[in-house]
Structures are given as C-alpha cells and as structure tokens.
N, C-alpha and C positions, 0 to 999 in steps of 0.2 A: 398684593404681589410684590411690591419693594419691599415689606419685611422680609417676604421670604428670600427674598435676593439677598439680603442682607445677611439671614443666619444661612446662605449658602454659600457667604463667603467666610465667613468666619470659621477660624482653624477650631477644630475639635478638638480637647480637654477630656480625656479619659478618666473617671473620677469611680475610684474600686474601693470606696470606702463602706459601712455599709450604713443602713439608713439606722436611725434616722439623722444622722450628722451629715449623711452624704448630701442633704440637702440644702445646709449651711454653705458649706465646702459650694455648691452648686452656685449659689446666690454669689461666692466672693469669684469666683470663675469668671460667671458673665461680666461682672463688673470688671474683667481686665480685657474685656472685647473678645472672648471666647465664647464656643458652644458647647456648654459642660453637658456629657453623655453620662451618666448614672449606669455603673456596671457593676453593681457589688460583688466582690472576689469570695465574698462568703456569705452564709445567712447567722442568726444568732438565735441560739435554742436555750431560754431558760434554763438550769437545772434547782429540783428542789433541792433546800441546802436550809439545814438546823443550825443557827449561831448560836455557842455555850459563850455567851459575854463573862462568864465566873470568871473575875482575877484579869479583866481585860483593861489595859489602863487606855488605848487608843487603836484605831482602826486604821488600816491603809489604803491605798484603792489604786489600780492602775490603770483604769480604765473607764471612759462615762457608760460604756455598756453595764459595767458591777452598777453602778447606782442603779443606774435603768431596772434591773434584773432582781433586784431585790426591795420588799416590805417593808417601810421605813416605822419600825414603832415608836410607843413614847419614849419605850426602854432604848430602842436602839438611838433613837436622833440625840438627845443627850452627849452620847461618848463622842469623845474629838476624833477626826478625823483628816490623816495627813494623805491627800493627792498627790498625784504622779507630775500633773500640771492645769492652765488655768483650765482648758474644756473639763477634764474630770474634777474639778473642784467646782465649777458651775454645775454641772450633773449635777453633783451631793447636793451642794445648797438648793435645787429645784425638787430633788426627791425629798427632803423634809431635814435634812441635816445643819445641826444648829450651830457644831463648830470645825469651820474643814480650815486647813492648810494649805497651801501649795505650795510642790516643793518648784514649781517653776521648769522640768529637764524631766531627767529619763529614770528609771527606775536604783540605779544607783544613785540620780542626785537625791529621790526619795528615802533611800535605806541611810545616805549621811547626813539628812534633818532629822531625819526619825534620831537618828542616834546621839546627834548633839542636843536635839532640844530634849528628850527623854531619859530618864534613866532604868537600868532594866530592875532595880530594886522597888520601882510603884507598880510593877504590873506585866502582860503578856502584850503582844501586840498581835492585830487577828487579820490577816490580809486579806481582804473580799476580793476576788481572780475570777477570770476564765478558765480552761483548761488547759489555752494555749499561753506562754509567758514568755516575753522576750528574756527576762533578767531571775535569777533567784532572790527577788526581794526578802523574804525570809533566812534564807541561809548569809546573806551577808550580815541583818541583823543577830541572828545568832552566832557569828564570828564574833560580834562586840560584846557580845553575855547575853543579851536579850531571849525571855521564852518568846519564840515566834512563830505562828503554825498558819496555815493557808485555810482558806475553805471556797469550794469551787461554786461558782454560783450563776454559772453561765458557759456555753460550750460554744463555738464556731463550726460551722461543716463547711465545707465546699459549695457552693451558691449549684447549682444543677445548670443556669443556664449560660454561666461566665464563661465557659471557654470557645461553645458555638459561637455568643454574641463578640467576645474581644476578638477572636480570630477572625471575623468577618469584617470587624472592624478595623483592625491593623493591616485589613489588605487592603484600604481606602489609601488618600493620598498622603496622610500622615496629619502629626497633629502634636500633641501633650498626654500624657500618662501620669496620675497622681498616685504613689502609694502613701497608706499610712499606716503601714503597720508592717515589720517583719513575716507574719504571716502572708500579707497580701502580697509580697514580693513570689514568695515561694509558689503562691497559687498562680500566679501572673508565670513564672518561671513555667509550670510544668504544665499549662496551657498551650505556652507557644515552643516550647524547645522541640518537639518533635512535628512542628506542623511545616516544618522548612519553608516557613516565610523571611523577606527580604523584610526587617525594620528598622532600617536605615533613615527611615523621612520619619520616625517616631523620636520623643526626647523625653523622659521619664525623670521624675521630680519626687525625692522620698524625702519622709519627715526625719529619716536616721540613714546613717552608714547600714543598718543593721539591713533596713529597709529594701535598699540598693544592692548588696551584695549578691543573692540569687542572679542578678539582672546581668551583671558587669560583664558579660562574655556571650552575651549573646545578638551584640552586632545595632544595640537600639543606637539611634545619631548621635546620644548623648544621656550618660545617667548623675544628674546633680543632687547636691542634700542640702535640706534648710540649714540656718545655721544655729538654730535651736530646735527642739523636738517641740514646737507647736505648731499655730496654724496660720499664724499672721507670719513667722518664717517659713513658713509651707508655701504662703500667697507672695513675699520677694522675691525666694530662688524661684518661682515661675513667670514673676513677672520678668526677672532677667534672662530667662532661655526664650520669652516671648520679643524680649527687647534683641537679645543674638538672633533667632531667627528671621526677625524685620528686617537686620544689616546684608541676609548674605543674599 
C-alpha cells in the first residue's frame, strides 16, 4: 500500500514514443521520480523493400526503427553506415552492422558528415527511411554532387488507441509530455486541438524545435526543447521543467 501511495504521488511523464525505445525512455523517467505512462502516438508497420547495394559506396539511417525494420545480410553488414545519432547507431551495431558512424544531431548534421567524410566520385549513398521524414536527407546530398536515392522500409500510422487514452489523460491533474519526433508532435496536435481541453497543468519536452512546433499554440504550461536531438538531452530539459515545477 505505501508503494502505491507513493506512484500516486508521483507526477505523470507522458512518453508518445513508440516501442520498443519507449521502454528505455520509460526506465530514464522513473529514475527522475516520475510515473512514465507509455502512449505511443503511432504504431510501425514494416514495409517489404528490395536494396540494389550496385555502386553503393555507404548507407544512411535516420532512424533505430530502419535497423529494427530491416535483414541485416553478409552482403548488407559490410557497407559502412552513417546514423542520424548515438540510439540509431546503436540500433545498427545490434542489428548486425559492422561499420556505423554517428553523425551525433539531426538529419542535416548527418547530410554534412556524409559529405565531408565521402566523396560523391567512390559511389551512391542509399538512405534506409520511413515514409515519414523530418529533413530531405537525400536532396541535400544531392545538392553537393552526390548519387543519392531513398528506400522506404518501414511506415508509421496513427496508433488507434492514442487519442481516446492521451485525452483522458490530459484531463487528470497534469504532469510531463515527451515528444520525439516531429511526427508525434503533429499526432499529439490533432488529438487535442478540437477536444477543447484546458492544458495548462501540462508541460511538453521535445527532442527538436521541429518537435515542438505543432504544440506552441495550444495553451500546454510550457513547451521546451533538448539542447541536442538525443536522449540523454531529452532526460536534462526535463529534468529542469521537473526542477521549475517543484519551485512554484
């Protein structure tokens, strides 16, 4: 019974990430005295996807869902491989990838190590994606001369049960909200924008500006951004809206 007193004091962490990272993300939650609630803003649907590696000098990845999502062969673990940042470069290396990169940031800081450490005269570069993309990672390397083509290899829908469960949940007495993705902003956005709720006692924490934007106008107590696009600055900027919320 004192546990449960205990996680019935503790403020709620809205965590719209989707699994199976939402788990991790979970585990760093509690550990700043929150009660992380598991809502994923989306589900993730395979899709099958042929890779022509002919003439590929290196791969890209922006995302640990792409490792998750796809077959790592002999053929494929071989070619090098530049990530978005360190979780999607942990992906590769778990999915069987023998040489990954991190470009450390966001999908442009990825298209200007691609560009400086590569030249577009050894080869193509082959972006493993979703459907949904925050950045044209391809088109900026093809601004620098670079052949650079996409292949989609995973898709996002709308989760079916996130807008019943977050809107039942942002009529409690308030809490944290994590986005990590520009996407989950937008789902987040058109969940609550016509349900004319008060989210005022809510304070939402995105891994990017890009993240945040949907959000900005729709009245939450506060919407703040890491100051890198990972996750260990995903877990400061909230432990400092948990350290403002203790003051007031």
């Amino acid at each position: 019974m004192l546990l449960q007193g205990r996680m019935d004091d503790m403020k709620a962490c809205v965590i719209t990430r989707t699994e199976p990272g939402a788990q991790a993300t979970a585990e760093a939650v509690r550990g700043l005295g929150l009660n992380p609630l598991i809502m994923p803003a989306a589900r993730v649907e395979i899709t099958p996807a042929s890779l022509d590696l002919e003439g590929v000098q290196a791969l890209l990845m922006t995302s640990a869902a792409a490792a998750r999502a796809i077959q790592v062969t002999d053929t494929l673990k071989v070619v090098p491989l530049y990530a978005v940042g360190d979780a999607t470069a942990e992906a590769a290396v778990a999915a069987g990838f023998e040489t990954v990169i991190s470009a450390g940031g966001d999908g442009a800081t990825l298209a200007v190590l691609a560009a400086d450490r590569m030249s577009p005269r050894q080869g193509a570069l082959l972006h493993l994606r979703g459907r949904e993309v925050a950045g044209d990672v391809t088109g900026m390397l093809r601004a620098c001369g670079f052949e650079a083509r996409h292949v989609e290899v995973y898709a996002t829908h709308d989760h079916p049960d996130f807008k019943a469960n977050i809107i039942a949940e942002l009529s409690k007495e308030g809490g944290f909200i994590l986005i990590h993705s520009p996407a989950g902003g937008r789902r987040l956005a058109a969940a609550v924008s016509d349900a004319e709720m008060n989210l005022g006692a809510w304070r939402v924490v995105g891994l990017s500006s890009a993240c945040i934007k949907p959000l900005e106008e729709l009245g939450f107590k506060s919407t703040s951004i890491a100051d890198s696009p990972d996750e260990e600055a995903l877990m400061e900027a909230l432990r400092d809206e948990v350290e403002k919320q203790s003051l007031e």
